[in-house]
C-alpha positions in Angstrom: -4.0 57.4 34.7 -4.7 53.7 34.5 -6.1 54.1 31.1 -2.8 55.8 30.0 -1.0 52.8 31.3 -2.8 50.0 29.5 -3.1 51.9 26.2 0.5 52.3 26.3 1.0 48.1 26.2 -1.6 48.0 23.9 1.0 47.0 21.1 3.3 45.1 23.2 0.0 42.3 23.0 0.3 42.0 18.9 3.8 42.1 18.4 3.1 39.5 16.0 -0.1 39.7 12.8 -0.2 35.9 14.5 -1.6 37.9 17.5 -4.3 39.2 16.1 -5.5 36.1 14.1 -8.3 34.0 16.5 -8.8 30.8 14.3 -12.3 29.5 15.0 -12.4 25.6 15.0 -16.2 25.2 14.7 -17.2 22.4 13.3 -14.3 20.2 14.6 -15.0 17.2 16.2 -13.1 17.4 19.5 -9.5 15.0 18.5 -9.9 17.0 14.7 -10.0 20.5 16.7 -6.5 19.4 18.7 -5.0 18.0 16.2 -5.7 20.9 13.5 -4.2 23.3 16.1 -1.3 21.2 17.1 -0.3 21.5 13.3 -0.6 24.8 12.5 2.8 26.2 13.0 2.6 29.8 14.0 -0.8 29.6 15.9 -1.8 31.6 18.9 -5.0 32.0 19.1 -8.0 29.8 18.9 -11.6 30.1 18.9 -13.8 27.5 21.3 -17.2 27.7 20.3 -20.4 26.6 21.2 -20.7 23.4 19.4 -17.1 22.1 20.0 -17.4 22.9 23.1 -21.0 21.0 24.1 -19.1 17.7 22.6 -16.0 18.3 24.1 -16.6 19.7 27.3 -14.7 22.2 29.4 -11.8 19.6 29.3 -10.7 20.9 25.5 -9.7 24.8 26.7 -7.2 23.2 29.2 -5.8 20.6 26.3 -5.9 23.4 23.9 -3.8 24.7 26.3 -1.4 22.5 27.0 -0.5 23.2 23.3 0.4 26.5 23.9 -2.9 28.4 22.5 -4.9 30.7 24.1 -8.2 30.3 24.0 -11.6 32.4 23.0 -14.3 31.0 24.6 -17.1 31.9 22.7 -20.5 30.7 24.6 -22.5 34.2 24.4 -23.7 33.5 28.1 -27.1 35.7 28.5 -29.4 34.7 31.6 -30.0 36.4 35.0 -26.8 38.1 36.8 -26.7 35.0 39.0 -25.9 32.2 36.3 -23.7 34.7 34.2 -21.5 35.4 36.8 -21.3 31.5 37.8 -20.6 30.8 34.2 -18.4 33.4 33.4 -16.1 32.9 37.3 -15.6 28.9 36.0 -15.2 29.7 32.2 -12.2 32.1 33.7 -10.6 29.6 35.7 -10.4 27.1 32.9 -7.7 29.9 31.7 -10.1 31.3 28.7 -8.8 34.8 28.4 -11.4 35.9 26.6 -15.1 35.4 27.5 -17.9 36.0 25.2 -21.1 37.5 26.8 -24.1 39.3 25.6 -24.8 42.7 26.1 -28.5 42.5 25.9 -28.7 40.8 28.8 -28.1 44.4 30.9 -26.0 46.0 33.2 -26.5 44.0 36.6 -26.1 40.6 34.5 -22.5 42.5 33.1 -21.0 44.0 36.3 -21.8 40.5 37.9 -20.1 38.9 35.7 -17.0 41.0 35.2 -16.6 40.7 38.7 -17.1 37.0 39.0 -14.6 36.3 35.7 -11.9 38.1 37.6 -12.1 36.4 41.5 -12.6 32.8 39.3 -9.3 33.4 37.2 -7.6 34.7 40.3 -8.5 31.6 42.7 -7.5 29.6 40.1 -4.3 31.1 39.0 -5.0 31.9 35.3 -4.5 35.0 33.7 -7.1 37.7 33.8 -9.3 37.5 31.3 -11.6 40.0 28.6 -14.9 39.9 28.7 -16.4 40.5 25.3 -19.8 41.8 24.5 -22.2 40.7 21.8 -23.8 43.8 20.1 -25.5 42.0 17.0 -24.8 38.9 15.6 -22.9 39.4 12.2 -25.8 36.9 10.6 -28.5 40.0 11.1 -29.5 41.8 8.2 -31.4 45.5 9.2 -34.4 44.7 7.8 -35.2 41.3 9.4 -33.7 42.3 12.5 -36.4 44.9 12.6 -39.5 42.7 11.4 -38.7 39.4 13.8 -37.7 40.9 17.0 -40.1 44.3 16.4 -37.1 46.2 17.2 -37.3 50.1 16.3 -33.5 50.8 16.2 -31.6 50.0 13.1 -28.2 47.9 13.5 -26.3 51.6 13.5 -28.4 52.8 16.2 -28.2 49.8 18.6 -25.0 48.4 18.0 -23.0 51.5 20.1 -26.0 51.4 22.2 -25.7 48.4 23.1 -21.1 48.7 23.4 -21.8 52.0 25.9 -24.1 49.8 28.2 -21.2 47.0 27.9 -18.3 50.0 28.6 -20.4 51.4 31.9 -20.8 48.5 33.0 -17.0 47.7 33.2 -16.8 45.1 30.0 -13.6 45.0 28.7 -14.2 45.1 25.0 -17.5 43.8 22.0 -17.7 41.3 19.3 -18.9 43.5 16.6 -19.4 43.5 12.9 -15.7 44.6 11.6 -18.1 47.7 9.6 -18.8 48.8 12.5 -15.2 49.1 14.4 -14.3 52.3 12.8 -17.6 53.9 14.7 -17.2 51.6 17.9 -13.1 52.8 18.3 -14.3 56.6 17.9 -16.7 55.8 21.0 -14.1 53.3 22.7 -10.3 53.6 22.4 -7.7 51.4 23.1 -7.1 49.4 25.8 -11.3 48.6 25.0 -10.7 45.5 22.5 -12.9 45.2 19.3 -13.1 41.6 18.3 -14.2 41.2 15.0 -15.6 37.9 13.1 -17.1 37.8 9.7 -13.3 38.3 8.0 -13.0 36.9 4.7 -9.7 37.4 3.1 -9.8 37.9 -0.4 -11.6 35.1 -2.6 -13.3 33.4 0.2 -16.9 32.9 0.5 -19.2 35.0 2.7 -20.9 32.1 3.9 -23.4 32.8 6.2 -22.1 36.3 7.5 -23.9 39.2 6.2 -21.5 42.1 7.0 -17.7 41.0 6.5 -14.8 42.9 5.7 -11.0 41.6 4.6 -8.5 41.2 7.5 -6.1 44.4 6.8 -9.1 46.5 6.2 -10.3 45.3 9.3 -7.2 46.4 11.7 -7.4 49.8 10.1 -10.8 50.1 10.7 -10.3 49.9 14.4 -10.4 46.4 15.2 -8.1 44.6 17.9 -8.5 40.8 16.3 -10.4 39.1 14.1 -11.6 36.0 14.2 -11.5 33.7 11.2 -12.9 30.0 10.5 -13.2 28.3 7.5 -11.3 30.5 5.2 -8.7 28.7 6.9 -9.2 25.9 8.3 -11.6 24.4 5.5 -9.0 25.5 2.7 -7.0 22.9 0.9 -3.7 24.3 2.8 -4.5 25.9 6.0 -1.5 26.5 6.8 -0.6 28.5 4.1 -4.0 30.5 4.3 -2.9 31.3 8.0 0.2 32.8 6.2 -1.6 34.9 3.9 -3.6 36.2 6.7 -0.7 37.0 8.5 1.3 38.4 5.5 -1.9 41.0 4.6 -1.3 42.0 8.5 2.0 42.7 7.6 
């Protein structure tokens, strides 16, 4: 079966810890953000978000590329099917390979725009890329979750609710909580990718992430990559906190 197939090259894709490592260069000013990952030896993955990418524009995944990185684009589209598919066809022929969108926004919105990611990357050239889903933000603590937005379900209840409507619907993997890979992986095995922010190796701050978990613990948890910011880049040698990251994957 297809499935059989792609599970099977599941760990040809992290033959390296470095493969699993998405550094996140929020809060870069666009030249800082190129030249932070131009001088981290080892790199392969980086982490385009919202705010870099607004200043930047769509011009910093191609020079990003240029380098050699491959690149997360994490905009969290969420509108009607229509916009999310035009968003998520050009976002896939800038060469993002993976493609953050969120789940909430339903099933027509999600098949449109797996669709439209994969005819944009293929008129364009550029590899296929992953759709991710957003279950709930990592900054969401139960109980506030439940008073702002009225919400009935608790974060255990809707977070695989929301993954199985992303799964039907064709999405090729979540952004999730890294506490709650182990339950997502049970619902969702490999090739489905689990990307997981809110890592914070051993010492670093929690910052504004309510539910993180240490890299290692992570992976065995279930967890595909992880996605890590300023434990790295704001420490006072980012280069040698990559390598711890990549030594605990070892």
């Amino acid at each position: 079966m297809v499935g059989d197939r792609l599970a099977a090259l599941i760990p040809s894709l992290f033959n390296h810890p470095a493969d699993r490592i998405i550094v996140a260069l929020d809060g870069m000013a666009p030249q800082q953000a190129l030249a932070f990952s131009r001088q981290l030896e080892g790199l392969r993955w980086v982490k385009v978000g919202l705010e870099l990418f607004v200043q930047a524009g769509p011009g910093v995944v191609a020079q990003l590329r240029e380098q050699g990185r491959r690149v997360f684009l994490d905009l969290k589209f969420h509108d009607i099917p229509a916009t999310m598919a035009g968003a998520c066809r050009r976002a896939a022929a800038l060469g993002a390979e993976l493609i953050t969108v969120h789940a909430c926004s339903g099933s027509e919105a999600l098949k449109a725009a797996q669709a439209a990611a994969v005819e944009g990357a293929q008129a364009a050239g550029q590899p296929l890329p992953t759709l991710l889903a957003v279950t709930v933000l990592t900054s969401w603590q139960e109980q506030r979750m439940q008073q702002e937005l009225a919400m009935a379900q608790g974060i255990a209840e809707r977070v695989p609710a929301l993954a199985q409507l992303a799964a039907s619907a064709g999405i090729g993997g979540c952004v999730c909580s890294p506490l709650e890979a182990a339950a997502l992986r049970r619902q969702h095995p490999e090739p489905f990718a689990l990307v997981t922010p809110g890592i914070r190796p051993k010492g670093a701050a929690a910052g504004d992430q309510a539910r993180v978990m240490g890299p290692a613990e992570a992976i065995a948890a279930g967890a595909s990559q992880l996605v890590i910011g300023r434990p790295i880049t704001q420490a006072h040698d980012p280069a040698a906190a990559f390598e711890r990251c990549c030594a605990e994957l070892a």
